[in-house]
One Martini backbone bead per residue (centre of mass of N, CA, C, O) as a GRO file, in nm:
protein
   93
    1UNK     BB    1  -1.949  -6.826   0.852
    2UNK     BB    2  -2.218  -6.730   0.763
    3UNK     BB    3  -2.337  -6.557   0.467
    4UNK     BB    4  -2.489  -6.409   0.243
    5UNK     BB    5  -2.332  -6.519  -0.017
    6UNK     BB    6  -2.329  -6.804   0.078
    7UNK     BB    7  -2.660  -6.842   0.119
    8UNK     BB    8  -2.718  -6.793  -0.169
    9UNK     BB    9  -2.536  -7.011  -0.349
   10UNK     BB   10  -2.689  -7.261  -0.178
   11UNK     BB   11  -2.973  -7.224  -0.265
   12UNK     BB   12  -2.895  -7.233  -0.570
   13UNK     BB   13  -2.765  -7.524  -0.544
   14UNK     BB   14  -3.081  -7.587  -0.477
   15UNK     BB   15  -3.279  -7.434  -0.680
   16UNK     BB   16  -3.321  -7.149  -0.628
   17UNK     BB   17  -3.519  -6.872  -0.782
   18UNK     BB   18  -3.662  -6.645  -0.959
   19UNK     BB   19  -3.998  -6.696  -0.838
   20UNK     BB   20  -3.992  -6.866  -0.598
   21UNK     BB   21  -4.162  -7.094  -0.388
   22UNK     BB   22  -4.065  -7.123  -0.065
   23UNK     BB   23  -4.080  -7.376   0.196
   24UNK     BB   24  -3.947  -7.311   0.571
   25UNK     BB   25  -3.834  -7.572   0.732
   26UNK     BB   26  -3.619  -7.460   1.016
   27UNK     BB   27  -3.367  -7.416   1.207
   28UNK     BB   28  -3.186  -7.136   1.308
   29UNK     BB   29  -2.902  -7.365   1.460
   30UNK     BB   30  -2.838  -7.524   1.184
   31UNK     BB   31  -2.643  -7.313   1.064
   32UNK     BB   32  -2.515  -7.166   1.243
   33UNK     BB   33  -2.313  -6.924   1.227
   34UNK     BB   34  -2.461  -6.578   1.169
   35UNK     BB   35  -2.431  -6.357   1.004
   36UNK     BB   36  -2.705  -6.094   1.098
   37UNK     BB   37  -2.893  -6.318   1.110
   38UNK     BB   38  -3.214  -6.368   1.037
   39UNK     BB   39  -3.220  -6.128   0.831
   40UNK     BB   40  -3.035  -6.245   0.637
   41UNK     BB   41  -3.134  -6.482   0.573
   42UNK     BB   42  -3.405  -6.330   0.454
   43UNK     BB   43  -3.240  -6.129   0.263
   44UNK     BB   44  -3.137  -6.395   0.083
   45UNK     BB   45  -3.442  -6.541   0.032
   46UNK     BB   46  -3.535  -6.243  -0.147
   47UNK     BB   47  -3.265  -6.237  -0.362
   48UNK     BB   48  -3.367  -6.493  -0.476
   49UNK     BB   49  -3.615  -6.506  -0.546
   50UNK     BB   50  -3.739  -6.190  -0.568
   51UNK     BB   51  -4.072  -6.219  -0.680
   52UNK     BB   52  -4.124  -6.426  -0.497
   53UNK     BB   53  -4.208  -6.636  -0.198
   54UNK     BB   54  -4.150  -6.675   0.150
   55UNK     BB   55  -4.224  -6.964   0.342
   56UNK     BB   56  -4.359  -7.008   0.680
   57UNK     BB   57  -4.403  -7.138   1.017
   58UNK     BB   58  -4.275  -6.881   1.151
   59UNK     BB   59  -4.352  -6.712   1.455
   60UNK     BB   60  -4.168  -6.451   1.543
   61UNK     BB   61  -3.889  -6.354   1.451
   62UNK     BB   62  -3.610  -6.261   1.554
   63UNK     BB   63  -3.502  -5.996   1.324
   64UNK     BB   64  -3.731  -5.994   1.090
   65UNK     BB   65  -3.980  -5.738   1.115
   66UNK     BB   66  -3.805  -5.633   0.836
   67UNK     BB   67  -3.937  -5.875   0.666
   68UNK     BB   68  -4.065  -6.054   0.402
   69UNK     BB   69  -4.320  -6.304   0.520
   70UNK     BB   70  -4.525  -6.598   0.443
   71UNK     BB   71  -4.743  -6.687   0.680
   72UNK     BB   72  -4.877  -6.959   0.711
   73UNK     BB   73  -5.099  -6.962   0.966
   74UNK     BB   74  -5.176  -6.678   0.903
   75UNK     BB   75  -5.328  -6.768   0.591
   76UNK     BB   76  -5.510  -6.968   0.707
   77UNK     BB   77  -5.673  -6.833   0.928
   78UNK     BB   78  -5.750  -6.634   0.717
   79UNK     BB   79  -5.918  -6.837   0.553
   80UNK     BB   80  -6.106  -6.920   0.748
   81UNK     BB   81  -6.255  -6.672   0.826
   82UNK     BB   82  -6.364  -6.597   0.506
   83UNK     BB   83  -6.515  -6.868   0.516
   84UNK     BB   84  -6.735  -6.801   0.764
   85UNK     BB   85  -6.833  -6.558   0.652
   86UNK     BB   86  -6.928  -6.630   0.326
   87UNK     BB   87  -7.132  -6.871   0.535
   88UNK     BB   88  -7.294  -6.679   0.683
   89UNK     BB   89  -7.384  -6.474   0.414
   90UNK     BB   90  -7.531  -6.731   0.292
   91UNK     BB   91  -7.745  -6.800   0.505
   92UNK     BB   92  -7.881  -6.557   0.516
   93UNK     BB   93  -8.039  -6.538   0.219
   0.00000   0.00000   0.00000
């Protein structure tokens, strides 16, 4: 069974490191079973990051709600929101 410590230790052998911007795609499934499920995941790759940020594509992980996670879908979609409010306040002038 993964624990914290030993997904911890796989991170760092795998070279992420406090400060690294780490983008996560991969299956929750494919870890096998896992001690504390998804929470320990992100709670486990946010103690090697530091204040690094960690970043995925998957929006609504069950069991993560209460972990800072970086959704690339979410950051895009504001990125673009932004840009179009931006384009039109240009347009008006």
């Amino acid at each position: 069974m993964l624990t914290s410590q030993g997904m911890e230790s796989d991170l760092r052998k795998l070279g992420i490191y406090p400060g690294d911007l780490p983008f996560i795609h991969s299956s929750f499934k494919s870890l096998g079973p896992v001690s504390g499920g998804v929470a320990m995941v992100v709670r486990a790759l946010e103690s090697v990051v530091g204040d690094g940020l960690v970043g995925t594509q998957q929006r609504g992980l069950v069991g993560a709600s209460d972990c800072r996670l970086f959704d690339m879908a979410e950051f895009v979609d504001t990125l673009v929101a932004e840009a179009r409010s931006d384009a039109a306040a240009y347009l008006r002038r």
